[in-house]
C-alpha positions in Angstrom: 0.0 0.0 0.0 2.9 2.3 0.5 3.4 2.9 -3.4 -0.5 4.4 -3.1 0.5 6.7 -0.3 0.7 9.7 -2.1 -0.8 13.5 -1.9 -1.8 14.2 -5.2 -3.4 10.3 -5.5 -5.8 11.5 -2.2 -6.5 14.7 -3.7 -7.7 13.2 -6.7 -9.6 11.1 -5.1 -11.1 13.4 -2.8 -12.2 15.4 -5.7 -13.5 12.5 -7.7 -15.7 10.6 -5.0 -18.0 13.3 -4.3 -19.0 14.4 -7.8 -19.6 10.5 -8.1 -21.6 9.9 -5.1 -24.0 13.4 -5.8 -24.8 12.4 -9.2 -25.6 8.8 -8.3 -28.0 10.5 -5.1 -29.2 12.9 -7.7 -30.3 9.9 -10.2 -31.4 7.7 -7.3 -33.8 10.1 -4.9 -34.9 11.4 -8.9 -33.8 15.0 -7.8 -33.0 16.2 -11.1 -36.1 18.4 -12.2 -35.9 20.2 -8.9 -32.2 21.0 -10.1 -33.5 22.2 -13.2 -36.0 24.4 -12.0 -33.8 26.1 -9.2 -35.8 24.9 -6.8 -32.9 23.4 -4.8 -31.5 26.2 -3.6 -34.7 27.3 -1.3 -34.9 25.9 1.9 -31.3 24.9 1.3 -31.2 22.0 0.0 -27.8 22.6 -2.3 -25.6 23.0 1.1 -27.1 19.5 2.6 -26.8 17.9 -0.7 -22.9 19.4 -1.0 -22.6 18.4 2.7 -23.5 14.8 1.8 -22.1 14.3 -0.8 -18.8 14.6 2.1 -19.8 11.7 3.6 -17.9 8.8 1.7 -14.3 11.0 1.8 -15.0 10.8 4.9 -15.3 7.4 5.5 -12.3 6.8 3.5 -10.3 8.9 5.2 -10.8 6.7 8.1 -10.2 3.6 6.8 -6.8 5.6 5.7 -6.1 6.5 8.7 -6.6 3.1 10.5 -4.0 1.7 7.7 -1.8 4.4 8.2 -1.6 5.9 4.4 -1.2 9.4 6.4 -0.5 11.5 2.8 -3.2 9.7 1.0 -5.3 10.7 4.3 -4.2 14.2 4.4 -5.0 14.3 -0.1 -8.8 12.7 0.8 -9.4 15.5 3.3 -7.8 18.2 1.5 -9.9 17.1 -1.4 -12.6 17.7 0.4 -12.3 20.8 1.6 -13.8 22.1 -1.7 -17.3 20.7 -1.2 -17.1 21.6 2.6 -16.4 25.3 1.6 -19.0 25.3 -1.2 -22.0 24.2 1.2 -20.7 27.1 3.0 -21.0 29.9 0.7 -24.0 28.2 -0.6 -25.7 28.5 2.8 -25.6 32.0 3.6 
C-alpha cells in the first residue's frame, strides 16, 4: 500500500468521489427536475446535498487513517475541503 500513499493520488480522489456519489443521489432520490428548475437552492437543499455528498471521503479517510496511508489521508481530506467550503458559501 505504500506505493498508493501519495498526496496528489488523495486529492484526486477526494475530488472525484463526491462528484460521483451526488450524481448517483441525484439519479437515485430522482432530484434532477428540482435541479433544473432552481428549486434546490430554497430551503437549502444545495448545502445539505454538498454536505453529503462529504460523507464517503470521509469514510475513507478513516479507513486511511486506520492503515496508516497518512499522505493519501491528508490528499482525501484536502480534497474535500472544496465541497465543505461550497456548502458554506451556498448556505448564507
Amino acid at each position: 500500500m505504500d506505493r498508493f500513499d501519495r498526496y496528489w493520488i488523495g486529492i484526486l480522489i477526494g475530488l472525484l468521489i463526491p462528484a460521483l456519489f451526488g450524481l448517483t443521489y441525484i439519479e437515485v432520490m430522482n432530484l434532477w427536475y428540482p435541479l433544473q428548475t432552481f428549486q434546490f437552492q430554497a430551503g437549502g437543499v444545495l448545502s445539505k446535498l454538498l454536505l453529503v455528498c462529504v460523507f464517503p471521503d470521509l469514510a475513507l479517510l478513516f479507513v486511511f487513517y486506520t492503515t496508516d496511508t497518512w499522505r493519501l489521508a491528508k490528499g482525501v481530506l484536502a480534497g474535500a475541503m472544496p465541497y465543505v467550503l461550497a456548502a458554506l458559501i451556498v448556505s448564507m
